[in-house]
C-alpha positions in Angstrom: 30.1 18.9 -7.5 28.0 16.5 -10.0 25.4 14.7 -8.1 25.9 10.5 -8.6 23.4 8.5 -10.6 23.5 5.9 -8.4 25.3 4.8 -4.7 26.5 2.0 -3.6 27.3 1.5 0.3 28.4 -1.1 2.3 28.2 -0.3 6.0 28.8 -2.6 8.5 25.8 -3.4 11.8 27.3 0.2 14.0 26.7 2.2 10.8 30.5 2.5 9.4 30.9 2.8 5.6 33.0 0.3 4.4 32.4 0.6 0.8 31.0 3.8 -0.9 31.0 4.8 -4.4 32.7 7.8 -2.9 35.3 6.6 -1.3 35.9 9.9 0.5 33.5 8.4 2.9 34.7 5.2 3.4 35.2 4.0 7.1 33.5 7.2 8.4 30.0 6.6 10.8 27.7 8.7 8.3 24.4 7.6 10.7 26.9 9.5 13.8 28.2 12.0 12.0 25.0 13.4 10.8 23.0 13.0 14.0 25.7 15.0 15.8 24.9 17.7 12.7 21.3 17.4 12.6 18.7 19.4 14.6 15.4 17.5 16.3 13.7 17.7 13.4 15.9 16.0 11.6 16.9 13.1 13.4 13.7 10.8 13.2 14.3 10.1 9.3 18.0 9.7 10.1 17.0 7.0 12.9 14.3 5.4 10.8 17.4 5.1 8.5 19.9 3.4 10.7 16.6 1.3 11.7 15.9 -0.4 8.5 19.7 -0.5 7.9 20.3 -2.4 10.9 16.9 -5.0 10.4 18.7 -6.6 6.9 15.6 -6.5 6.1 15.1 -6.1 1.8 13.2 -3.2 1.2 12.4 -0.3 -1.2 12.2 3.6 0.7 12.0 6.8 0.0 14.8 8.8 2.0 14.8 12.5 2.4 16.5 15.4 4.7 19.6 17.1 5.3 21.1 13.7 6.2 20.5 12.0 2.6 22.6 14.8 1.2 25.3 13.6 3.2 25.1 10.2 3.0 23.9 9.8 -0.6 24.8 13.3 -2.1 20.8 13.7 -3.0 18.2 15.7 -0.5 15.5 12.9 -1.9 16.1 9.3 -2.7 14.5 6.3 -3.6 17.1 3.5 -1.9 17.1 -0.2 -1.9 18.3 -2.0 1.1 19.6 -5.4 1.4 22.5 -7.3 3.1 25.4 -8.9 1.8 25.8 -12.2 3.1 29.7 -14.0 3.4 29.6 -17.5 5.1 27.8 -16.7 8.8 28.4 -12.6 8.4 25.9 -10.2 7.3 26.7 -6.4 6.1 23.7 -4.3 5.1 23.9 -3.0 1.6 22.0 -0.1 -0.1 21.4 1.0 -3.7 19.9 4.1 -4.3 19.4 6.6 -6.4 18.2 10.3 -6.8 14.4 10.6 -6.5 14.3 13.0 -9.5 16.3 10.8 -11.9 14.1 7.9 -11.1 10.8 10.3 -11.3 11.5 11.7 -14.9 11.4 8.9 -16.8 8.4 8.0 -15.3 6.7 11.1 -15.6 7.3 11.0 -19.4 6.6 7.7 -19.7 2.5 8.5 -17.2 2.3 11.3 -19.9 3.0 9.0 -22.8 0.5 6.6 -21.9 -2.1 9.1 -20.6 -2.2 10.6 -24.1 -2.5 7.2 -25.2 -5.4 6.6 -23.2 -6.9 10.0 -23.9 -6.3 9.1 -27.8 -8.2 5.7 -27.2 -11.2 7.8 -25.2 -11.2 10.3 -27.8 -11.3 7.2 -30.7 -14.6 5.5 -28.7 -16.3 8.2 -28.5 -16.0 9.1 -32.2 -16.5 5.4 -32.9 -20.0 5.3 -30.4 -20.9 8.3 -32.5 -20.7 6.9 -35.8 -22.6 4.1 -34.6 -25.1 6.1 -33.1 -25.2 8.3 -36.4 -25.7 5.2 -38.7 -28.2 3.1 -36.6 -30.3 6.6 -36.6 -30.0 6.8 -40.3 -30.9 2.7 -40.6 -34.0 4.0 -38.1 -35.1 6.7 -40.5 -34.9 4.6 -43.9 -36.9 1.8 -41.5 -39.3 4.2 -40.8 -39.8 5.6 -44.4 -40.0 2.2 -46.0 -42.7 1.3 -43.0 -44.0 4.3 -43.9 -44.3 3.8 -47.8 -45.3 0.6 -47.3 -48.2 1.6 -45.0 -49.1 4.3 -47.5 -49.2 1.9 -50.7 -51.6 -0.1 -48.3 -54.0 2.3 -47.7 -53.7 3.7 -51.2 -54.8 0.0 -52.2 -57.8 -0.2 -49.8 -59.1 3.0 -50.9 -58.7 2.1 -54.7 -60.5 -1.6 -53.3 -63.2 0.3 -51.8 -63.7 3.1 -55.0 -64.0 -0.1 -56.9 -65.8 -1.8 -54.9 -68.7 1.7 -54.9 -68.5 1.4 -58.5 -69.7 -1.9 -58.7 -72.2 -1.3 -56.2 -73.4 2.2 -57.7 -73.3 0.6 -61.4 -75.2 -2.4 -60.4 -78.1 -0.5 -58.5 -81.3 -0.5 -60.4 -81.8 2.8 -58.9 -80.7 5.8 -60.9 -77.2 7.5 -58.6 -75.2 10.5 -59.6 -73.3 13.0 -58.0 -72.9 16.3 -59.5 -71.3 19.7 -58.1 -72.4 22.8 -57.4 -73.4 24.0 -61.0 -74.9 21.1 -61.6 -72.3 19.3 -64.0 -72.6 15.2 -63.0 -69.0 14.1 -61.4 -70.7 10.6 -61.1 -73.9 8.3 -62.0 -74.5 4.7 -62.8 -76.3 3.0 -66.0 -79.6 3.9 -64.6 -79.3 7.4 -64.3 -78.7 7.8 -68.4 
């Protein structure tokens, strides 16, 4: 048989059904009935179930076991429990629904955003490397026009201080030259003519 999407039941404080979306099992004990089923190691989710169905207390569990199969026609569901209130009487009332159904669109919808995320990640990084890539280039023109700025500097001291020989060497009364290894003169002053 098809598995529902959802269930609705109404039970009453002993644990009779008095409304079920199957109605097959309406006015049976389910919590009796499958505790006289169940082994041990079964029974303890079954009695936490009859627990919180018994407190009224509005809640949101996850139910699993040979006893949800019964009861809800799922081995694992996610079930909401309530009461329904009318004048001084209280009925607990539970909604639930197959742990699978509720997972999948979940699942798809983790997935979606965690390639969302990754795409973001994957963006920054790309952006932070651009960045990186274009302040290192701003770095290196920086440093070359420091650079040719420092050399046209010193290019102009030097040229200052050649000039600056010349004068001195032209205005010595003292004949100066230079000359090279055969003898032809690379440099002399007024005097040395």
């Amino acid at each position: 048989s098809a598995r529902p999407e959802m269930v609705v039941a109404l039970f009453d404080n002993e644990g009779v059904v008095l409304l079920h979306s199957d109605s097959r099992l309406t006015g049976r004990n389910l919590i009796e009935e499958s505790r006289r089923e169940l082994g041990a190691k079964e029974r303890p989710g079954l009695d936490e179930f009859a627990r919180v169905l018994r407190s009224g207390k509005l809640q949101s569990l996850i139910h699993s076991g040979a006893w949800t199969e019964k009861i809800f026609g799922s081995p694992k569901v996610i079930a909401g429990h309530g009461t329904l209130r009318a004048g001084a009487r209280t009925w607990p009332l539970i909604l639930a629904m197959n742990y699978e159904d509720v997972q999948r669109p979940v699942k798809q919808q983790a997935r979606t955003i965690f390639v969302s995320i990754e795409f973001i990640i994957l963006s920054l990084i790309v952006l932070i490397w651009l960045l990186h890539k274009a302040q290192e280039r701003k770095l290196e023109l920086d440093i070359s026009a420091r650079t040719a700025a420092a050399l046209k500097e010193a290019y102009d001291k030097v040229q200052n201080s050649e000039e600056t020989l010349r004068r001195v060497i032209d205005a010595s009364p003292v004949s100066i030259y230079a000359a090279d290894k055969s003898g032809r003169v690379l440099l002399a002053n007024g005097s040395f003519a």
